[in-house]
N, C-alpha and C positions, 0 to 999 in steps of 0.2 A: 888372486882376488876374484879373476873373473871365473874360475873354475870351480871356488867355494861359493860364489853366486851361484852358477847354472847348477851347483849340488843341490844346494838348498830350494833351489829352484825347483827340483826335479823329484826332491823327498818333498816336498808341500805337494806337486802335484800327482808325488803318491801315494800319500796320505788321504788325497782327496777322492783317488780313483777309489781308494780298499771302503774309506766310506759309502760311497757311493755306490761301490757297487757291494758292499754289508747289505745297508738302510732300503736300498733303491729308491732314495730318497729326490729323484731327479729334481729340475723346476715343475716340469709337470705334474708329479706326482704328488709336488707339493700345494699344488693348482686344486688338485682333483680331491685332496686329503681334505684343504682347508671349505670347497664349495660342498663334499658329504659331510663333514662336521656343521657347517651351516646347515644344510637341508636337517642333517636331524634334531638340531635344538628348535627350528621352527616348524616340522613333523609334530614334536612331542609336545611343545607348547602349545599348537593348533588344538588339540585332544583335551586342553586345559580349559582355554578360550572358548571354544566349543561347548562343552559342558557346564559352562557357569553359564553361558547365553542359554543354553536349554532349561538350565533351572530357574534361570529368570524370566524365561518366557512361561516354562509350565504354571508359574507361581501366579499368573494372570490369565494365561488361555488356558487351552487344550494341549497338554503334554505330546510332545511327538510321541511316545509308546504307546499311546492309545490313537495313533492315526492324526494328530491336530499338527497345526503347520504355522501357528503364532509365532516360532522362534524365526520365520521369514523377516516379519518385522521387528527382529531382536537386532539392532546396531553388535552388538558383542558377538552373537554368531556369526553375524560378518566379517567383523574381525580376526576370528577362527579360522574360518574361510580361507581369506585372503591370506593370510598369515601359512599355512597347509598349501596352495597354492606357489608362492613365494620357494616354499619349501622342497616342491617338487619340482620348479624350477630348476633350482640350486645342483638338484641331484642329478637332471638331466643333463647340466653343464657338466658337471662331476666326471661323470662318463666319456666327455670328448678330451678329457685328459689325463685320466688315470687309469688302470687296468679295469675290470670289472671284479676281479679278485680281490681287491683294495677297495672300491667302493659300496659292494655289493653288503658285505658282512657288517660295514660300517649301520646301515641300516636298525641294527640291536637296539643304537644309543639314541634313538628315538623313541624305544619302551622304555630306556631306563631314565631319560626327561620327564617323560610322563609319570612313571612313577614316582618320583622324586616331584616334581609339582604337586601331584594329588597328596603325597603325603601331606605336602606345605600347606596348599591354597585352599584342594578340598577338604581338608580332614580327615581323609581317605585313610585307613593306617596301615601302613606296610609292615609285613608279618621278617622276621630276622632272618630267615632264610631268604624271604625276597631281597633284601637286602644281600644278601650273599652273593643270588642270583646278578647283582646289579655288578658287584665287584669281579666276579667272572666275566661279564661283557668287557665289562673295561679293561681287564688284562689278558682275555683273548684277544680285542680288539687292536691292542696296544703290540700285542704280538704279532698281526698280520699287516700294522704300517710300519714296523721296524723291518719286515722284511719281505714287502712285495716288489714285485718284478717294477724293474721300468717300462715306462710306454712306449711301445717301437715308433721311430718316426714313423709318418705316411703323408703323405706329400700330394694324395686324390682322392676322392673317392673312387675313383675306377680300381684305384688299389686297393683298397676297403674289398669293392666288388670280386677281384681277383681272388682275393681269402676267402671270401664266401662261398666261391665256386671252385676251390679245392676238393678232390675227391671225401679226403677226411669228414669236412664240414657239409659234406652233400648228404653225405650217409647218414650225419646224424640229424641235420634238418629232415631226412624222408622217413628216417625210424619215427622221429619227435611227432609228424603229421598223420602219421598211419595208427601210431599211440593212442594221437587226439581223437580221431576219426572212430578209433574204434571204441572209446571209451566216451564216446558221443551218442554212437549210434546204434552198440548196443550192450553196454553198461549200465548207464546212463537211464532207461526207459524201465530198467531190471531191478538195478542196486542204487540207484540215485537219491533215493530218501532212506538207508539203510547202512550205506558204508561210507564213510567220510572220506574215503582216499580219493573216489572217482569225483567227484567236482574236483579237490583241489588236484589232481592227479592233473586235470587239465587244465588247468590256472599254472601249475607251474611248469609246465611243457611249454604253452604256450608263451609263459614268462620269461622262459631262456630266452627264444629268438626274439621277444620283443626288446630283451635287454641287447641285443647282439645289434638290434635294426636301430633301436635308441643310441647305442655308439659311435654306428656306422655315422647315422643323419648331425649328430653332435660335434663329430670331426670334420664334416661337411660343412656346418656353418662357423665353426670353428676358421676354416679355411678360408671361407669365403669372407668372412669381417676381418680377414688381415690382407686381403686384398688378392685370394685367387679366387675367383668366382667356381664354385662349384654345381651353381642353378642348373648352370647350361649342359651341365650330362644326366642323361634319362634313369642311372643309377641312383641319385639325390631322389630324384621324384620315387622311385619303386622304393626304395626303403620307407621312405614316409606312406606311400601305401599301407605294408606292413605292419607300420608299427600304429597304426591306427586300427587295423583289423585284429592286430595281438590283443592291445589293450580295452577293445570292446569286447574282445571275447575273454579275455578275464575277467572285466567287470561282470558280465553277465552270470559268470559261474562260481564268480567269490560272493556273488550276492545272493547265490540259489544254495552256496554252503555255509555262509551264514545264517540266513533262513532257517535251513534246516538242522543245525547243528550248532550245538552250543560255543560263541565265541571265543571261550578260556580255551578250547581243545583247537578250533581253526587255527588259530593264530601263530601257535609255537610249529604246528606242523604245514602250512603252508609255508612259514620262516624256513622252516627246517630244507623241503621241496624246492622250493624257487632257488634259494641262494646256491644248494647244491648243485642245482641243473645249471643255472646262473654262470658258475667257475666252468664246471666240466665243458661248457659248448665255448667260455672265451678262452681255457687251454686248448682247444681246437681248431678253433677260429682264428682267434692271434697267439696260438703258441707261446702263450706268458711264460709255462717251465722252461724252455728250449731255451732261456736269459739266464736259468737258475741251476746255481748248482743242487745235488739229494738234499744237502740240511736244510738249507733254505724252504724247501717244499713243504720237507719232513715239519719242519718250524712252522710256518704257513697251517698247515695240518690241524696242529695241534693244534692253534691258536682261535682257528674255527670250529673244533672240538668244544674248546671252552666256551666260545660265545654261545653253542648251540645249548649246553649245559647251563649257562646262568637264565638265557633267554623259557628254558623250559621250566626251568627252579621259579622265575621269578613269574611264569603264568601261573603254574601250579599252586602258588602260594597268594596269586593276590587276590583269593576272596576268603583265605585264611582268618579267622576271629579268636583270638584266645586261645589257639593252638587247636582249632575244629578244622577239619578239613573240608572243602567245598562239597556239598553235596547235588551240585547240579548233574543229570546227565547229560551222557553225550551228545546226544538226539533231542531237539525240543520238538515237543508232540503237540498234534495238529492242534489242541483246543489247549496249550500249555504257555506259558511265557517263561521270557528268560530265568525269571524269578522263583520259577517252580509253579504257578499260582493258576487254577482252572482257568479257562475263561468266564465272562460276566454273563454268558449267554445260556448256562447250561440253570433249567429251575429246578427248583429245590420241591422233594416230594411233600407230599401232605400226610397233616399225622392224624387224617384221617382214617387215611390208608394201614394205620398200625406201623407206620414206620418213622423214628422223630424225623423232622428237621435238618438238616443238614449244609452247611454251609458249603458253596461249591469252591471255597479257598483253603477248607480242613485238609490240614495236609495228612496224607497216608501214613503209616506205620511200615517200614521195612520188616522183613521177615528178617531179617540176619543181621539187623541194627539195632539197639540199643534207643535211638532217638530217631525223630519225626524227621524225615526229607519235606 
């Protein structure tokens, strides 16, 4: 009897191990799954929120796209806000307990929220491929939590620290800053309103290590609210450094390529940048394959193959109308708006001059197009 106990005992707990180590479904990973599924329903909904407060403020003030800042006293854009806020929270926790391979890609299901509200709330209409796009996210996505790495314990930050100052992770942190450096300082001054790779080029350099320094400081407080204080080592303090110096300097240069360059094209291809650079620097940092056997990886692969495929399917498609393809370009030019639409400032000749009239919103005629951009 007691021998068909410890059997049965012994096939449950290995049953449990083949699960687990399938799924990499740990506690923590389950941790880390369920706070990026949060962050991205409250990401995607902020973008909802957001936008109904903008429409409701423009509908009485000055429209933010024209400069105006009535939707300050919009209650509803606050609630965007906060809500987005909330959201990024969620994500930061994320990270102190699941790989960054697992929560990074998770990110997708934040455009496909938002698409899916705007369908609903805005009116918005999503084109059938974007829809396609959306079901690709979800079974890439679905693909890289059934089989990401477990979270290695870590028991300090000094340990945290250790990984970081691995020769491996030195290299590619000093490649990552000599990249940034040079495509700062002299890209940047050259190609900087002509080529869209260089801003985001440096948005997602810089986005690795701030995901790398966001994990570090995560599992720090992580530690320290279960009761081992991690304040008290100078390596707590220097990642936060960091990861405040990452994230200004991405903002600065996500905001000078969106500026300059049309949103639909930023978006899929900084997704694209980041999340890759994102995995590469935590397989080297924390050596998440080095838990995995080839399929697993090879699986993992694919399944961010897909996400990056639905996520471009479904930029691609969402100013689709009737089966017209978006006709914005890449670049939005100096006296142009998103919209396609001259500025308000440019006057209109006289027809005294022998020349009519002209409205500075006529849109132009493509030479190799059929219809009006």
């Amino acid at each position: 009897m007691a021998t068909e106990t410890s059997t049965s005992a012994a096939a449950g707990s290995g049953t449990g191990n083949w699960v687990e180590s399938y799924t990499g479904m740990s506690t923590d990973n389950i941790k880390g799954l369920v706070l990026a599924l949060s962050s991205s329903v409250f990401i995607g909904t902020s973008f909802i929120v957001k936008k109904k407060g903008l429409r409701k403020a423009g509908a009485s003030g000055v429209r933010a796209g024209v400069g105006g800042y009535s939707y300050l006293y919009e209650p509803l854009w606050w609630a965007g806000m906060i809500t987005m806020i909330v959201g990024e929270i969620a994500n930061f926790a994320a990270y102190a307990f699941a790989p960054a391979i697992l929560v990074t890609p998770l990110g997708a299901l934040s455009v496909i929220i938002s698409a899916a509200l705007a369908h609903i709330m805005l009116k918005e209409k999503l084109h059938i491929f974007g829809m396609l796009g959306c079901v690709l996210c979800v079974v890439g996505s679905t693909t890289i939590v059934l089989h990401a790495p477990q979270e290695r314990e870590i028991e300090s930050v000094a340990e945290v620290w250790d990984l970081a100052t691995e020769p491996a992770f030195l290299l590619y942190a000093t490649a990552v800053l000599a990249a940034t450096f040079v495509l700062i300082f002299r890209c940047i001054p050259k190609y900087g309103q002509t080529h869209i790779m260089v801003y985001i080029g440096v948005c997602s350099l810089v986005g690795s290590l701030s995901v790398m320094s966001v994990k570090a400081l995560g599992i720090a407080l992580k530690l320290t609210f279960s009761g081992m204080n991690q304040l008290i080592y100078p390596q707590t303090w220097l990642f936060t450094i960091v990861v405040v110096a990452c994230i200004l300097t991405q903002m600065n240069y996500l905001n000078k390529a969106l500026d300059t360059f049309n949103t639909a094209v930023v978006s899929p291809i900084y997704y694209t940048m980041f999340t890759s650079l994102t995995i590469l620097a935590s397989v080297i940092m924390f050596k998440d394959w080095d838990r995995q056997n080839p399929t697993q990886i090879v699986t993992e692969m694919c399944g961010f193959v897909t996400i990056l495929s639905g996520t471009f399917l479904l930029h691609k498609t969402k100013d689709m109308v009737d089966g017209l393809p978006p006709t914005l370009p890449i670049r939005i030019h100096r006296h142009t708006d998103e919209n396609g639409y001259a500025g308000e400032g440019i006057p209109l000749r006289s027809a005294a001059e022998g020349i009519p009239l002209r409205s500075p919103r006529m849109p132009r005629m493509d030479k190799n197009q059929k219809f009006f951009m």
